[in-house]
C-alpha positions, -999 to +999 in steps of 0.1 A: -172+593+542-155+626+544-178+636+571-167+607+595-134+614+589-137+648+596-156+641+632-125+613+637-098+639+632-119+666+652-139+653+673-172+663+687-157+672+724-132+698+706-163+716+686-184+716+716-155+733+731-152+758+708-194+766+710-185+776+749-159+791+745-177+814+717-208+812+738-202+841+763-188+869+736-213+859+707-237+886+695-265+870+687-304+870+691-322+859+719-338+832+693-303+823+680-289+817+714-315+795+725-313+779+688-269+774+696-273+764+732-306+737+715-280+724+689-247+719+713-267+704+736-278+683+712-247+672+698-236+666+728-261+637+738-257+626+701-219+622+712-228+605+742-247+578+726-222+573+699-239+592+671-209+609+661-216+618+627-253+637+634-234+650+663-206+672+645-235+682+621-259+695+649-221+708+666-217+726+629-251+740+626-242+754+660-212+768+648-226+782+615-253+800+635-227+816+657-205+828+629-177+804+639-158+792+602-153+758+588-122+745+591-108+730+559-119+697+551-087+672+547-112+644+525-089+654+491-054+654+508-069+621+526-078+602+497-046+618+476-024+603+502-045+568+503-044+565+465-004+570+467+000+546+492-018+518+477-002+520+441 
């Protein structure tokens, strides 16, 4: 659950984003390149066909690969504001 609603509130197009726009600057291996540009490219057709979920974790294995950090996860606040609302 926390994963979908991290890819909802993110979004695949936004982390495919940031892949290019680390893409050019990244020093990396010629094997990890090809492994970053394999992975985007693969969340990107994942995207396409609605898989949004495998998307954002190819996307992130991308992104882990390249260095590029996490951001926070919002599933706690999320479900700390959900409970308060529904009491």
């Amino acid at each position: 659950m926390c994963l979908s609603s991290f890819a909802l509130a993110h979004g695949c197009p936004g982390e495919i984003k940031k892949i290019d726009a680390a893409i050019p600057t990244a020093k990396l291996s010629a094997a990890d390149m090809t492994k970053v540009k394999s992975l985007r490219a693969k969340g990107e057709e994942q995207h396409k066909a609605g898989q949004h979920t495998e998307s954002m974790v190819s996307l992130g294995e991308a992104k882990k690969t390249m260095g590029i950090p996490k951001e926070p996860k919002e599933c706690t606040k999320s479900k700390k504001t959900t409970n308060s609302q529904n009491q």
